[in-house]
N, C-alpha and C positions, 0 to 999 in steps of 0.2 A: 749539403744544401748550398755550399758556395759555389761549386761548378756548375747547379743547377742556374743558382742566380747569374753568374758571369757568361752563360751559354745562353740566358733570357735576355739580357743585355746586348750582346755579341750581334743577337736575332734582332733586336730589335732598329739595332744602329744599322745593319745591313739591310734590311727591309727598305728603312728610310731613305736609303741609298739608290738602292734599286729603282724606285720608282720616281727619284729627283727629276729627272731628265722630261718625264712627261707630266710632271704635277701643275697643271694648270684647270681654272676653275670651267675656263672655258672649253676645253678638251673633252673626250668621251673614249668610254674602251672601243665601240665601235673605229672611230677615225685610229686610235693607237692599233688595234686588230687589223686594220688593212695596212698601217705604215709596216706594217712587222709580217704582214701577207706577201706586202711587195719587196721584199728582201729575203723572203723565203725563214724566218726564221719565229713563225709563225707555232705552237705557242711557244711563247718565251720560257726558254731554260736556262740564261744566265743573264749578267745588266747587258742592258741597250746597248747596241753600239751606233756608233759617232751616225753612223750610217743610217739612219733613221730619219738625221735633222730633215735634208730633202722633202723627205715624205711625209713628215709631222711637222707642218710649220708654227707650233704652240711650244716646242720643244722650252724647254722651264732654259734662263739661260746657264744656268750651271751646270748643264752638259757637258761642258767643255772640260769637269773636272769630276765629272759620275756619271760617265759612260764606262765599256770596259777596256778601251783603248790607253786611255788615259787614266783612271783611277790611282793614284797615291797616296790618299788620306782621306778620313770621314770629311767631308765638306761642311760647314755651318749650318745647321736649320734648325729654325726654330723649335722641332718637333724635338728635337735629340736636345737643343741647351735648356729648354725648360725639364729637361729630366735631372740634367744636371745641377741644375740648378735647386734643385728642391733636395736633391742628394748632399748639397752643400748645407741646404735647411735643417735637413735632420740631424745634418754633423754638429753642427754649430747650436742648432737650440733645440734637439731632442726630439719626442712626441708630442711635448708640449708648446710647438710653435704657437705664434700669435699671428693674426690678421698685420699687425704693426711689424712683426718680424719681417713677413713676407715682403711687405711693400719694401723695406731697407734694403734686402737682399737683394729685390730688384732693382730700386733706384742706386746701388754701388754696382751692380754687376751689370745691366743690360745699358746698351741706344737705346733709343728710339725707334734704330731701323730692326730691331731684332724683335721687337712687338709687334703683334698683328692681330688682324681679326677685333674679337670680345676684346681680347687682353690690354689690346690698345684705343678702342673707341668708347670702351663700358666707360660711363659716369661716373660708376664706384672703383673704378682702377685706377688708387693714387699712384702707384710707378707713372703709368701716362701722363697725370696731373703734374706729379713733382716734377720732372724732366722735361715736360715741356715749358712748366714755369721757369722752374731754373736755368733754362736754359734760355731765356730772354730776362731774366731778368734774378742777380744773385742772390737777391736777399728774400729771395723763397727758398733757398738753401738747406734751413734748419727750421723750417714748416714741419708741424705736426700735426698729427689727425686723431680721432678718436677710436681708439680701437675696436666698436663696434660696428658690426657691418648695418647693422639698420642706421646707420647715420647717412648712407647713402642712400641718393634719390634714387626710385627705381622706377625710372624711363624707359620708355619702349626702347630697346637696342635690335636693332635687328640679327647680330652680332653672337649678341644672349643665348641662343641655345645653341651654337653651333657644338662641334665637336673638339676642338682644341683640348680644351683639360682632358680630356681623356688620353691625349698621349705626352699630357705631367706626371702621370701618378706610378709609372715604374717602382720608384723609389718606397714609396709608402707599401706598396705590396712587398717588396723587398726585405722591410721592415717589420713585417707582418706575414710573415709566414704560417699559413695553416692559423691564420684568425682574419680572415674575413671581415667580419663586421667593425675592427679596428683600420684596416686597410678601406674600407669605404669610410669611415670617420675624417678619415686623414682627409682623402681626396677630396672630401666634401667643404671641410675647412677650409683647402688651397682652393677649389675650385669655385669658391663661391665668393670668393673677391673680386673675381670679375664676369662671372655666369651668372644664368638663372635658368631652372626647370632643365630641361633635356641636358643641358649644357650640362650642370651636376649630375645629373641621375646618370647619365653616361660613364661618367670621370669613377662615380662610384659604385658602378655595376664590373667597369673594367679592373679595376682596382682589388675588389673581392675576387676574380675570376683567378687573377695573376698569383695572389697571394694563396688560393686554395692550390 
């Protein structure tokens, strides 16, 4: 089971790799399918090369360091530190994380700029709250909140169902091997600190699948 797990891993960190270079909201496979026409390397069997920027002027900027020219190491992105991050969670406080764990986890471990989407505009996401408080101002520092998530307003977010949590929840499947309905638990607990609807039901549809 451990090679299984570290070869799902392996997969999953190179995936997000692979497709850094043209991860943009405003992009399409069509415009990526003709930049990759015009260079003959049409469909793609290995990462982008550099050679693409020309013809894809959306090109994500960190091409410069996940293309396959250049490649040296996993580059930062979000998709990949929230896995990690939640791999630190379960190290640190088990199955039985708390809503309160999480936020701490995040507000010691993340910026601001490593938040995005839901995670960072939802109303019920203290990491965004405490960090951007504290960081105008110190003595939000040692703010604490109430550990139920119905203590949050729940405001339109446009944000709210997107797909993010769904590439948290590695970790939780990991931990849940061949039990499913525990692996959608988990995701559902992390993902609903700053989801709502699709947003969850995503996180713990993927989560189940990983883990079977």
């Amino acid at each position: 089971a451990s090679n299984r797990v570290r070869t799902a891993f392996l997969a999953s960190v190179s995936g997000c790799i692979l497709g850094k270079p043209v991860e943009r909201r405003d992009g399409t496979h069509e415009q990526i399918r003709a930049a990759l026409e015009a260079l003959g390397q049409f469909p793609a069997d290995f990462y982008f090369s550099q050679d693409i920027v020309p013809h894809y002027p959306r090109a994500h900027p960190s091409w410069r360091t996940c293309c396959r020219e250049t490649i040296r190491f996993v580059e930062s992105d979000d998709d990949i530190d929230y896995k990690l991050m939640n791999l630190m969670l379960l190290e640190k406080h088990g199955l039985g994380f708390t809503a309160t764990d999480i936020d701490r986890l995040w507000w010691r471990n993340f910026t601001l700029g490593h938040i995005f989407a839901g995670e960072r505009r939802s109303p019920r996401s203290e990491p965004g709250v405490l960090q951007l408080r504290a960081g105008m101002h110190k003595s939000t520092l040692y703010w604490t909140v109430d550990d139920h998530l119905d203590a949050w307003s729940d405001l339109l977010n446009p944000f709210d169902e997107r797909c993010g949590p769904l590439t948290h929840v590695d970790p939780f499947a990991y931990a849940s091997l061949g039990r499913p309905m525990q692996a959608a638990q988990l995701a559902w607990r992390e993902s609903s600190r700053t989801h709502r609807r699709t947003g969850i039901y995503a996180a713990m549809y993927i989560a189940a699948a990983i883990a079977l």
